[in-house]
C-alpha positions as CSV (number, residue, x, y, z in Angstrom):
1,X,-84.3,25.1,-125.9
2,X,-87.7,23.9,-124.2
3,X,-90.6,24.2,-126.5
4,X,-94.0,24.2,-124.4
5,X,-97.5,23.2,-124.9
6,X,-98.4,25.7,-121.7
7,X,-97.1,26.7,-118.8
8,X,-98.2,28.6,-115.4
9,X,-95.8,31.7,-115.1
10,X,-96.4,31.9,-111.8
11,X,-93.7,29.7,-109.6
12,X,-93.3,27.5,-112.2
13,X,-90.5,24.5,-111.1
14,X,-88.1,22.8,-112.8
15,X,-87.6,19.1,-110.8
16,X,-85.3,16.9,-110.9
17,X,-86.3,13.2,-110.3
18,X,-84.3,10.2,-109.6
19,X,-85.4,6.8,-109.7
20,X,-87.3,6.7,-106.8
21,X,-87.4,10.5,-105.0
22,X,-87.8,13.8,-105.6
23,X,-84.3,15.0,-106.0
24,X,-83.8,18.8,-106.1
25,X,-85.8,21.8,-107.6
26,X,-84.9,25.5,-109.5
27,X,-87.8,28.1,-110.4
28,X,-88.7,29.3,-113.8
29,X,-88.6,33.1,-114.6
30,X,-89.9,32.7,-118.5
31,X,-91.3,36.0,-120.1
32,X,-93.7,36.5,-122.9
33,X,-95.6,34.4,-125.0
34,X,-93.4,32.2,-127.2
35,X,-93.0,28.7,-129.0
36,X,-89.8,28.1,-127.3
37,X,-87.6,29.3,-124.7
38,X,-83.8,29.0,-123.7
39,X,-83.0,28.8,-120.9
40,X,-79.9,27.6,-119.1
41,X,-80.9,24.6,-116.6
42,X,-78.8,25.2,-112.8
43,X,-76.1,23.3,-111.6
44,X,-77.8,22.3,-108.7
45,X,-80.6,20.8,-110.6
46,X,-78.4,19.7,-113.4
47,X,-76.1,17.8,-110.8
48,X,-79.0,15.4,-109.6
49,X,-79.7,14.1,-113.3
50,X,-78.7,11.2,-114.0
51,X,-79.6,10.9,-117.8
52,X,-77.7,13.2,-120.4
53,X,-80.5,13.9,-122.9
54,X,-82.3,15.7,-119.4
55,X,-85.2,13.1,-120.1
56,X,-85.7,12.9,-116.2
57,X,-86.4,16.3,-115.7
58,X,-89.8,17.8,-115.0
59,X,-91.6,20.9,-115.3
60,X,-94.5,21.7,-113.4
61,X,-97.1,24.4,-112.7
62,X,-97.7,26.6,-109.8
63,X,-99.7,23.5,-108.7
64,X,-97.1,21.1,-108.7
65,X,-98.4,19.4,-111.7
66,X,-96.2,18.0,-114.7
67,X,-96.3,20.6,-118.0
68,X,-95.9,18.5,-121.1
69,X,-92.8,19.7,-122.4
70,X,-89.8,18.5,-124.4
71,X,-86.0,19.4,-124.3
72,X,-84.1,20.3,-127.5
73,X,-80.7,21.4,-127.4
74,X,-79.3,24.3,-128.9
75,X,-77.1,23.8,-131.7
76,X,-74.6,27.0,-132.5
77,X,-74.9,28.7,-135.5
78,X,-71.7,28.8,-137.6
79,X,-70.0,31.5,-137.8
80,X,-68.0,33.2,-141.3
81,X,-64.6,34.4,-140.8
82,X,-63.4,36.3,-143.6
83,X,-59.4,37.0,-144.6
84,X,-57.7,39.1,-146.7
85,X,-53.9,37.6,-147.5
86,X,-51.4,38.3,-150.9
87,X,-50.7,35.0,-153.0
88,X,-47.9,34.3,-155.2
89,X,-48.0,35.1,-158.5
90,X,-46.0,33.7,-161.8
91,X,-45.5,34.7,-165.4
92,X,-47.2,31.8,-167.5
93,X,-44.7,30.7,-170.5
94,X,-46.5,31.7,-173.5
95,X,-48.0,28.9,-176.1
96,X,-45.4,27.0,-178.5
97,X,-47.9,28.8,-181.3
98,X,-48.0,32.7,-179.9
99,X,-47.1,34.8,-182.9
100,X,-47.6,38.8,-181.1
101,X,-47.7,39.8,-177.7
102,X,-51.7,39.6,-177.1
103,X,-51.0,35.3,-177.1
104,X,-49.0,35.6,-174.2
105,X,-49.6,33.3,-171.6
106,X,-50.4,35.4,-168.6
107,X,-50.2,35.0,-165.0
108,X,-50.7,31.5,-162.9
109,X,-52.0,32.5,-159.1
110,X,-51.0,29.7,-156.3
111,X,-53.9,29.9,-153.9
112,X,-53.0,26.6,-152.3
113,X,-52.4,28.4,-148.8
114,X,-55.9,30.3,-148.5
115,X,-58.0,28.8,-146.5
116,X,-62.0,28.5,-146.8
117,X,-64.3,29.8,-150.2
118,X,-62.4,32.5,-152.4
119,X,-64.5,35.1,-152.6
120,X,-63.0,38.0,-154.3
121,X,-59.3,38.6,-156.3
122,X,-57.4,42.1,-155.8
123,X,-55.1,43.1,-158.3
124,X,-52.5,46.0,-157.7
125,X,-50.4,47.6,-161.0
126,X,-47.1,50.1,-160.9
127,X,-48.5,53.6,-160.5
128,X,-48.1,54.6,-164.0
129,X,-50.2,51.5,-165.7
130,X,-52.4,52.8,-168.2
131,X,-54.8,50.9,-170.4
132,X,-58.1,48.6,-170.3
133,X,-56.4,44.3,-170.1
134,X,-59.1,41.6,-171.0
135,X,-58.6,38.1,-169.5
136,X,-60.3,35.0,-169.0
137,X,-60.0,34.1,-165.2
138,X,-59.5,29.7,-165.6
139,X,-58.8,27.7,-162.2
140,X,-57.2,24.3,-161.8
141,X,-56.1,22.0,-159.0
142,X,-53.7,20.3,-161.3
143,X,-52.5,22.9,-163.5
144,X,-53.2,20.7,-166.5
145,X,-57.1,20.8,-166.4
146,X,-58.5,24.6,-166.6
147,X,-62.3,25.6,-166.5
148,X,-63.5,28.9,-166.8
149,X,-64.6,31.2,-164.0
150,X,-64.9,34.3,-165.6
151,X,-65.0,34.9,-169.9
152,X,-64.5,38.6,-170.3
153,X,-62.9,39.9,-166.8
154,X,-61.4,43.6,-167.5
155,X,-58.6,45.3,-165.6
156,X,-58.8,48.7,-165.9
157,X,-56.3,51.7,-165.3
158,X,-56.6,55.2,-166.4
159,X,-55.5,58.5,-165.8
160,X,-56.2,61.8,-167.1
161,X,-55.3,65.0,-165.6
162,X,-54.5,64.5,-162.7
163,X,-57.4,62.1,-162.3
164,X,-57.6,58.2,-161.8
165,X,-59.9,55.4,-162.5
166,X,-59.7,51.9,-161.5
167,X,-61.0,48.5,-162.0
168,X,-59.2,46.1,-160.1
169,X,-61.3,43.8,-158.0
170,X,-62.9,40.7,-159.3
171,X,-65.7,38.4,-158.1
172,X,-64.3,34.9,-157.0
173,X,-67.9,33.4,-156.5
174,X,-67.4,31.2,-153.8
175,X,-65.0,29.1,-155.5
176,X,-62.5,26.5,-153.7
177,X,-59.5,26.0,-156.1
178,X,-55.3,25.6,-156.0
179,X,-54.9,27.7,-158.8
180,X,-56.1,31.0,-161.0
181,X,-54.9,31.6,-164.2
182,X,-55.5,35.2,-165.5
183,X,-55.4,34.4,-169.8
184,X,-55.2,37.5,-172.2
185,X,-58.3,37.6,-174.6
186,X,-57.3,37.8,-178.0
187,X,-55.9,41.1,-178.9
188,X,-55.3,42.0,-175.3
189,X,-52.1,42.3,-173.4
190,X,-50.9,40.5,-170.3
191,X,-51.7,43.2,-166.9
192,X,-48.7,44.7,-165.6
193,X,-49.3,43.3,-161.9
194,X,-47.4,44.1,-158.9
195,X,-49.2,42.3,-156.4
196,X,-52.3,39.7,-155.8
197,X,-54.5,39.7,-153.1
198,X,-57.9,37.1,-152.5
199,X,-60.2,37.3,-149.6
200,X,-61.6,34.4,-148.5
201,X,-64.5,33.3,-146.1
202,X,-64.3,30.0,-143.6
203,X,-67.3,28.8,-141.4
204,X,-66.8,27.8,-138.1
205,X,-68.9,26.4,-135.1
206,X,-68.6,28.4,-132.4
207,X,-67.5,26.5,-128.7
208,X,-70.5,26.6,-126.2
209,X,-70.6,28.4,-123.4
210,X,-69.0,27.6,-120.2
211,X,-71.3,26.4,-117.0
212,X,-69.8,27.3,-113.6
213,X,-70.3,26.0,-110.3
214,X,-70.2,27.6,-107.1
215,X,-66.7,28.1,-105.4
216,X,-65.5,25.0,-104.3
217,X,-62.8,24.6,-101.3
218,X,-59.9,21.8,-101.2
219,X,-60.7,18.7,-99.5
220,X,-57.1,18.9,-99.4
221,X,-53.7,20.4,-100.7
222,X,-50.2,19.2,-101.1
223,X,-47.5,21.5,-102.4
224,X,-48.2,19.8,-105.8
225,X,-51.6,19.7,-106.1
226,X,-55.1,19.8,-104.5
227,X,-58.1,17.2,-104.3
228,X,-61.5,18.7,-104.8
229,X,-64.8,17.0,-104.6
230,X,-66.9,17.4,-107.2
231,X,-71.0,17.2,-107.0
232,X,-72.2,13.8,-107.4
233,X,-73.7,13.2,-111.2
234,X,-72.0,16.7,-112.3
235,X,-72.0,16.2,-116.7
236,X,-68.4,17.1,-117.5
237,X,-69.0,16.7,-121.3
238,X,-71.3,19.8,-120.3
């Protein structure tokens, strides 16, 4: 990125200068009005820098006069990547002091192998569930220390001639966590689950873009391998 304070858009240069001589040159094609602009700086200017940060670099007018300027490089935006995957799912023992069913103790979710923010939990039942389950969604890394995600979460599954109605998805809020515990409310009985399912969302920076040279020929090839010369100053890390 090259923001400007102005600029001639007529045969506007972009010079590279060594230490002591005017090294090499590439024209400008910049449209618009603007702040900024990107543009990718040629190999056969880039080649005769000899700084990284591009610092002895030049713009200049149609009149061959320096344009105040200063370089900026472009940072890639992350990127989200979002997954879908099933995760284990156990029976929780109930507590030494459960006297009925409704003080059960539930299901324990293992989420150790999704990767990235949870962002949502998708609970299947058998085909023939029927009935409104309140829980408490908990999480833990430890499995000893729970805090509370979610008070009042409902699963849902009705029927009625013929008809269905389900409530099965539940919002995971961004949370990074080992383990989900799904804990009847009083009163309520344990879902019947047959499956678990989380999405999840991971950032990532994407690589930048590939500079290429012109075709270059062999200096010279062996039946193992061939010697190439590459341009003098050429920025690999680049």
């Amino acid at each position: 990125m090259m923001p400007l304070d102005r600029l001639a858009k007529a045969a506007a240069l972009l010079a590279a200068f060594t230490a002591s001589a005017f090294a090499g040159e590439a024209p400008l094609a910049l449209q618009g009005t603007a702040a900024y602009y990107g543009l990718s700086v040629p190999l056969s200017v880039l080649v005769q820098t000899r700084s990284p940060d591009l610092s002895d670099l030049q713009v200049l007018n149609a009149r061959g006069e320096p344009v105040p300027h200063a370089w900026v490089e472009e940072e890639a935006q992350p990127a989200a990547e979002q997954r879908r995957q099933d995760v284990p799912f156990f029976k929780a023992p109930a507590a030494a002091s459960a006297v009925d069913a409704s003080q059960q103790g539930g299901w324990i979710l293992d989420t150790r192998a999704v990767k990235g923010a949870l962002l949502e939990l998708q609970l299947s039942v058998p085909p023939d569930a029927h009935g409104i389950y309140g829980f408490v969604v908990e999480y833990s890394d430890n499995l000893q220390q729970w805090q509370t995600l979610n008070g009042s979460a409902q699963l849902l599954s009705l029927q009625h001639q013929g008809l269905r109605l389900e409530h099965t998805r539940f919002d995971l809020a961004g949370l990074h966590t080992r383990y989900l515990r799904l804990r009847p409310l009083p009163g309520n009985l344990v879902p019947p689950l047959t499956g678990a399912r989380v999405t999840s969302v991971t950032h990532y920076t994407p690589a930048a873009p590939m500079q290429w040279s012109e075709a270059l020929s062999p200096t010279q090839c062996t039946p193992q391998y061939c010697d190439y010369a590459l341009p003098r100053h050429l920025p690999l890390e680049r």
